[in-house]
Jmol script that loads the backbone (N, CA, C; Angstrom):
load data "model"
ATOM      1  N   UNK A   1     -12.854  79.266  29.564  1.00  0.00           N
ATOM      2  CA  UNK A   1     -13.858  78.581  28.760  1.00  0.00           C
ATOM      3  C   UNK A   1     -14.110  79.389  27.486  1.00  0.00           C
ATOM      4  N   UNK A   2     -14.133  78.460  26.432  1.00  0.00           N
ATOM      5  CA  UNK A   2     -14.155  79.500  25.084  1.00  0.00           C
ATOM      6  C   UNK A   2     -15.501  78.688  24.161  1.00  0.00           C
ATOM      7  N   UNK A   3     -16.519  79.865  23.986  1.00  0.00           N
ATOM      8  CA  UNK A   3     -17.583  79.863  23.167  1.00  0.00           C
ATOM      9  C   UNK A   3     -17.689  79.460  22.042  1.00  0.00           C
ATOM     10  N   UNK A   4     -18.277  78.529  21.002  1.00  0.00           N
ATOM     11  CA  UNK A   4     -18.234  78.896  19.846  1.00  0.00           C
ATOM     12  C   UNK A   4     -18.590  79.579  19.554  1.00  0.00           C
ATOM     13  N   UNK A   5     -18.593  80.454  18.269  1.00  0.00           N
ATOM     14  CA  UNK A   5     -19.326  81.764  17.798  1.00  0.00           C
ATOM     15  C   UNK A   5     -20.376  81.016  17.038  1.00  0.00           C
ATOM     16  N   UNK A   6     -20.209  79.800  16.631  1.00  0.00           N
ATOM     17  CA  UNK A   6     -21.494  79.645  15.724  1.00  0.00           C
ATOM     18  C   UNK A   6     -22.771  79.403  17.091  1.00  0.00           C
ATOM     19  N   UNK A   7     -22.805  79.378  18.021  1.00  0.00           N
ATOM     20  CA  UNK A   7     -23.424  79.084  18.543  1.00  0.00           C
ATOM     21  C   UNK A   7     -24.164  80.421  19.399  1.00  0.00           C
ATOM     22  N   UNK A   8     -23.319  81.741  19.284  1.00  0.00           N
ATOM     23  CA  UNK A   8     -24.412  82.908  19.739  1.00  0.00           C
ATOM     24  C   UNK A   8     -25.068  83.241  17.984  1.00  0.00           C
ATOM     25  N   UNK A   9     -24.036  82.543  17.062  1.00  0.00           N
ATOM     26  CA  UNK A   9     -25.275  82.947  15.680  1.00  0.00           C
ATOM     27  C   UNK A   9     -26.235  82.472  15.850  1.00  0.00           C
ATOM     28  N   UNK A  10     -26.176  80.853  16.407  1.00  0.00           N
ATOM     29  CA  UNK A  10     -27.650  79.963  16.490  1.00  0.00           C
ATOM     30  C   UNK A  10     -28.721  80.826  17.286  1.00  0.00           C
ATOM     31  N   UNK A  11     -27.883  81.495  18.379  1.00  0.00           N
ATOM     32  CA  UNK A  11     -28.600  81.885  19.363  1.00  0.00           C
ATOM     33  C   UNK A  11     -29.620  83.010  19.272  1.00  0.00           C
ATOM     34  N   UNK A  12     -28.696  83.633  18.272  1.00  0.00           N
ATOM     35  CA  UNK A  12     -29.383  84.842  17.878  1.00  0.00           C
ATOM     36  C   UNK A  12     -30.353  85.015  17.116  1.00  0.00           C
ATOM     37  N   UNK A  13     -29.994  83.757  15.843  1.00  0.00           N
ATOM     38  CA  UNK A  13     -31.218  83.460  14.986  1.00  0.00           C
ATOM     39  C   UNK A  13     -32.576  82.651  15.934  1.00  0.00           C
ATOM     40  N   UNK A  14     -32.312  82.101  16.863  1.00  0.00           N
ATOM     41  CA  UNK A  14     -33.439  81.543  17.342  1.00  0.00           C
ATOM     42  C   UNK A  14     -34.483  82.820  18.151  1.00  0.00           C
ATOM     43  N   UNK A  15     -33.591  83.958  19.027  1.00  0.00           N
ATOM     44  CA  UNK A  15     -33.950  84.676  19.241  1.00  0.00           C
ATOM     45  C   UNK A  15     -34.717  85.852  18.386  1.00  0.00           C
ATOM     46  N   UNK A  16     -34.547  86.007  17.373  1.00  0.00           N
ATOM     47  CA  UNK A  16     -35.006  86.868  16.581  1.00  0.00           C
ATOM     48  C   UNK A  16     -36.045  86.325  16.068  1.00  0.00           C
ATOM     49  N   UNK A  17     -36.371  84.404  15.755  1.00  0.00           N
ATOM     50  CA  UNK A  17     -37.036  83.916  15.257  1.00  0.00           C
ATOM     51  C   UNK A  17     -38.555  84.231  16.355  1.00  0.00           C
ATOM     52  N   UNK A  18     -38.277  84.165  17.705  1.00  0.00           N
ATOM     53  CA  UNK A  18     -39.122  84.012  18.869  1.00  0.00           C
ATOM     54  C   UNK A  18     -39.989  85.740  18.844  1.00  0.00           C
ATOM     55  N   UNK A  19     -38.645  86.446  18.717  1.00  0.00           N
ATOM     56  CA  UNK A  19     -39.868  87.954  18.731  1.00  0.00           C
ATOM     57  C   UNK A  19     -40.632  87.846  17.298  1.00  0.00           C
ATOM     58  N   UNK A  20     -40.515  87.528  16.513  1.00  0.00           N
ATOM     59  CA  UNK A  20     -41.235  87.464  15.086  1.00  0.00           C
ATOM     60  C   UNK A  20     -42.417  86.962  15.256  1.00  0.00           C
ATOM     61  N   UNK A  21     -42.436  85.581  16.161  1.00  0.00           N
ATOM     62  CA  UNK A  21     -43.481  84.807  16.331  1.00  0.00           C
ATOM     63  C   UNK A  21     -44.142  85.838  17.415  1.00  0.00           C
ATOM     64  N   UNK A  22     -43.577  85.951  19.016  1.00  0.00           N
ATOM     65  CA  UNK A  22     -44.450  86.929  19.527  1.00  0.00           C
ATOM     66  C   UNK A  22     -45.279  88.327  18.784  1.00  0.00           C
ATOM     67  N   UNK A  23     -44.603  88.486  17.655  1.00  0.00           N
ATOM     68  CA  UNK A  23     -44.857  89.900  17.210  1.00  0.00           C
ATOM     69  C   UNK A  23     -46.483  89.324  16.800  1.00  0.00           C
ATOM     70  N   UNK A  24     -46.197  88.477  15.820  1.00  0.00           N
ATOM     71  CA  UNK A  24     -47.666  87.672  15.286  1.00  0.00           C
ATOM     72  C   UNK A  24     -48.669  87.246  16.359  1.00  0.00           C
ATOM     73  N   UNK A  25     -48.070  86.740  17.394  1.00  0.00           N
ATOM     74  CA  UNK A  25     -48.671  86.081  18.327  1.00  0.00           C
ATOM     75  C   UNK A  25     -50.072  87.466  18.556  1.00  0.00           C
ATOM     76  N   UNK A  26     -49.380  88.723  19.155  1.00  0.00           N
ATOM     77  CA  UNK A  26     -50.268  90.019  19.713  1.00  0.00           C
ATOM     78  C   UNK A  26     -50.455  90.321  18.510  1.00  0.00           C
ATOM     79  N   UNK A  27     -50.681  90.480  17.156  1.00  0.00           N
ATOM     80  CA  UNK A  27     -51.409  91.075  16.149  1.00  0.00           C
ATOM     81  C   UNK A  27     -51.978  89.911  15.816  1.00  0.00           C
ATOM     82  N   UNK A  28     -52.446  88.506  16.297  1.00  0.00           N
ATOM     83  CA  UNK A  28     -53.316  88.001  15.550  1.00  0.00           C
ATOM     84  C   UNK A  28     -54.142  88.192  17.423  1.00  0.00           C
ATOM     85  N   UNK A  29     -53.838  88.161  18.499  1.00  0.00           N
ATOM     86  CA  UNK A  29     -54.366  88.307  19.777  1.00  0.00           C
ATOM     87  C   UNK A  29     -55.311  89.698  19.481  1.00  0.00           C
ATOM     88  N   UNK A  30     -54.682  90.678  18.690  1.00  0.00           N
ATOM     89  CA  UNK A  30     -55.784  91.975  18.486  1.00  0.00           C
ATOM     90  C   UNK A  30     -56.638  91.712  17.500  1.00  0.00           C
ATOM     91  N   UNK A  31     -56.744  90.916  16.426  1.00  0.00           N
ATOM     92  CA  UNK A  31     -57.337  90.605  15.531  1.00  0.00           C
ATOM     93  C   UNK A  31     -58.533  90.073  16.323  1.00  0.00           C
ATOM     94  N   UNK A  32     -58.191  89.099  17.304  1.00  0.00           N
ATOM     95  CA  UNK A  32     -59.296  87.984  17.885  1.00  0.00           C
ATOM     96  C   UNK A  32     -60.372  88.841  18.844  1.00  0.00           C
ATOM     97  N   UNK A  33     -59.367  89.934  19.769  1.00  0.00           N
ATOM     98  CA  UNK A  33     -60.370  91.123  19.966  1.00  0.00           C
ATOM     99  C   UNK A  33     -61.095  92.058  19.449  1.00  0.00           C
ATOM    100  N   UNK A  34     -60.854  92.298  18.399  1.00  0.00           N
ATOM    101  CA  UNK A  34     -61.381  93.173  17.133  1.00  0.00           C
ATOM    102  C   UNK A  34     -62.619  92.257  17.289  1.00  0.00           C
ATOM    103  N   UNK A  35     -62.383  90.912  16.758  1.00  0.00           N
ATOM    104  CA  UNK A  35     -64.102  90.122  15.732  1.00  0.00           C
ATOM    105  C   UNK A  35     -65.052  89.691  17.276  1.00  0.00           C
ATOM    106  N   UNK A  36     -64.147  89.958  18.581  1.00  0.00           N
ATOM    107  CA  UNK A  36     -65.192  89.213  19.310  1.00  0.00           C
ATOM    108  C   UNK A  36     -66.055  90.895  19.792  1.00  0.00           C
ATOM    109  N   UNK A  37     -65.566  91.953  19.591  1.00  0.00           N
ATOM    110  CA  UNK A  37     -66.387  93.290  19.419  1.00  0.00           C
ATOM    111  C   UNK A  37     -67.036  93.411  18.709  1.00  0.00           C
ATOM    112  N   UNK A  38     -66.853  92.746  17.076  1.00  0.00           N
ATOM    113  CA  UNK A  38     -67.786  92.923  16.059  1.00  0.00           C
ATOM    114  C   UNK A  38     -68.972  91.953  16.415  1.00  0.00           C
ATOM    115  N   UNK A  39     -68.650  90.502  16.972  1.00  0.00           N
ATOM    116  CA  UNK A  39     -69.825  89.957  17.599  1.00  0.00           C
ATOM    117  C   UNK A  39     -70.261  90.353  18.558  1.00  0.00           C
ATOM    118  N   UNK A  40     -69.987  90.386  19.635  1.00  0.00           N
ATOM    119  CA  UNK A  40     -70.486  91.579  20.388  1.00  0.00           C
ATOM    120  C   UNK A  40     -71.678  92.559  20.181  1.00  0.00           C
ATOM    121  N   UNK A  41     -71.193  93.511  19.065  1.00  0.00           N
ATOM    122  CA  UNK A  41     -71.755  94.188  18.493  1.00  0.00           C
ATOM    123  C   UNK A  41     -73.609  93.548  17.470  1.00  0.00           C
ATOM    124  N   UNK A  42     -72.716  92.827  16.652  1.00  0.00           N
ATOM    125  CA  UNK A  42     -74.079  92.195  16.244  1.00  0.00           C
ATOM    126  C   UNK A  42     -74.702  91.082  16.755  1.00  0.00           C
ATOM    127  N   UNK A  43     -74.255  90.616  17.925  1.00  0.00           N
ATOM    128  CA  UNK A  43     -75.317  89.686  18.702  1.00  0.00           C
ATOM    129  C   UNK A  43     -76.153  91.018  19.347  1.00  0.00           C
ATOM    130  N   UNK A  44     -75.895  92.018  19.949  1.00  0.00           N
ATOM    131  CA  UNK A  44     -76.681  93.044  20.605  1.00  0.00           C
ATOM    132  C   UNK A  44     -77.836  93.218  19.066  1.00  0.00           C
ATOM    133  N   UNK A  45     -77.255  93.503  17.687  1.00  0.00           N
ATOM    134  CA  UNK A  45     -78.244  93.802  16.881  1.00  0.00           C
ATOM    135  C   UNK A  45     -79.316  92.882  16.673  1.00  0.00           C
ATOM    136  N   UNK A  46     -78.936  91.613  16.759  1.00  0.00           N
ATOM    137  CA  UNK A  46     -79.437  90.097  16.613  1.00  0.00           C
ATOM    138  C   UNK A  46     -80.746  90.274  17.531  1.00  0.00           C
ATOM    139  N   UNK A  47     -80.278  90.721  18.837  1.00  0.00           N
ATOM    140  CA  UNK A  47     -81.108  90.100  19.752  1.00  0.00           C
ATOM    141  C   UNK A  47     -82.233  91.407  20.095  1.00  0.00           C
ATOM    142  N   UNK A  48     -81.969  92.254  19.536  1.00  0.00           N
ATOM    143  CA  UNK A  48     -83.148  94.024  19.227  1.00  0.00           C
ATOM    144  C   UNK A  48     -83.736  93.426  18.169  1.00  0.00           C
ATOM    145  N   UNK A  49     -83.375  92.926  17.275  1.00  0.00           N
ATOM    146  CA  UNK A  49     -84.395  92.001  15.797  1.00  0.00           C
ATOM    147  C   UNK A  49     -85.068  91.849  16.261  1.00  0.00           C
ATOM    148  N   UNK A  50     -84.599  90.449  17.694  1.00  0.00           N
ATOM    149  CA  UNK A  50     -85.548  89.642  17.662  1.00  0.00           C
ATOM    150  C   UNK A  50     -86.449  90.200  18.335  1.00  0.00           C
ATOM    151  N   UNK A  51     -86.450  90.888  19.033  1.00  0.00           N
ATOM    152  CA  UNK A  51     -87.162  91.688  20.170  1.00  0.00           C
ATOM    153  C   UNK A  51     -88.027  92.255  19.456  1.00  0.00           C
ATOM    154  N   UNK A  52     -87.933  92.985  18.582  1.00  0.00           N
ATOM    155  CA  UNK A  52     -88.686  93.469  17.326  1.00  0.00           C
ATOM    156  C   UNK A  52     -89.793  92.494  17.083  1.00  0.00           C
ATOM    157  N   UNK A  53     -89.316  91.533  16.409  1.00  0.00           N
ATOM    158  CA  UNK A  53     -90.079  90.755  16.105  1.00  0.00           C
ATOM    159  C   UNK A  53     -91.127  90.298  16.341  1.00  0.00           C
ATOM    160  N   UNK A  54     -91.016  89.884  18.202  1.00  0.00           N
ATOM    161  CA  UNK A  54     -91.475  89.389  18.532  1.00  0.00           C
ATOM    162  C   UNK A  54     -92.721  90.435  19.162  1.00  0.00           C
ATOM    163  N   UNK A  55     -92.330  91.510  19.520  1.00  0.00           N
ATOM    164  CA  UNK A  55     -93.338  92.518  19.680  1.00  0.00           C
ATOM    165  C   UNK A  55     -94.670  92.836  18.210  1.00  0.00           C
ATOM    166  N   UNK A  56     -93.844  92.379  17.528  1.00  0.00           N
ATOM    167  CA  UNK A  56     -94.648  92.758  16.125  1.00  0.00           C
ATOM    168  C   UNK A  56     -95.759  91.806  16.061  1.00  0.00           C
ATOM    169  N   UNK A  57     -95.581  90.472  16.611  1.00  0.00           N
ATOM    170  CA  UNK A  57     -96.011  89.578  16.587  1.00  0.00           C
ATOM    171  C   UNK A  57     -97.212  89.625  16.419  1.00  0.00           C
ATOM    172  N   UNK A  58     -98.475  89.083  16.077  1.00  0.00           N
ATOM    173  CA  UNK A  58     -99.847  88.954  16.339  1.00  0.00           C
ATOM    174  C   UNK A  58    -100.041  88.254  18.072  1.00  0.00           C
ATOM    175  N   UNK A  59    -100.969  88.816  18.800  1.00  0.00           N
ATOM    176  CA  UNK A  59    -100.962  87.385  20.244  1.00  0.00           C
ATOM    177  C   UNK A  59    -101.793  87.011  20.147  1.00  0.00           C
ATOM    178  N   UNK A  60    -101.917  85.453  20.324  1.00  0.00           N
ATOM    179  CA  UNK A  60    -102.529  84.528  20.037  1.00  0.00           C
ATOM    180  C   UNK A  60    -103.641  83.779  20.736  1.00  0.00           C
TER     181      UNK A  60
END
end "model"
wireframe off; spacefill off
backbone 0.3
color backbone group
């Protein structure tokens, strides 16, 4: 049985195309963990505001 060769080129270009995309795939996957730490982060500040706040409050 005999291969075409254009067809491990196809193969190869599709393959190379797939880690490119995985590569993006985990640097936009760390990106999405990065901003849900930064929210994270400032919902904890958000919610000491409010806490603040509400202690500051006059009671009524």
């Amino acid at each position: 049985m005999i291969l075409n060769p254009d067809y491990f080129f196809f193969l190869t270009l599709v393959l190379e195309e797939r880690a490119r995309l995985l590569e993006r795939l985990e640097a936009r996957e760390e990106e999405v963990l990065i901003r849900e730490e930064e929210l994270g982060r400032l919902l904890k500040l958000l919610e000491e505001e409010e806490r603040l706040v509400i202690e500051d409050e006059p009671l009524l």
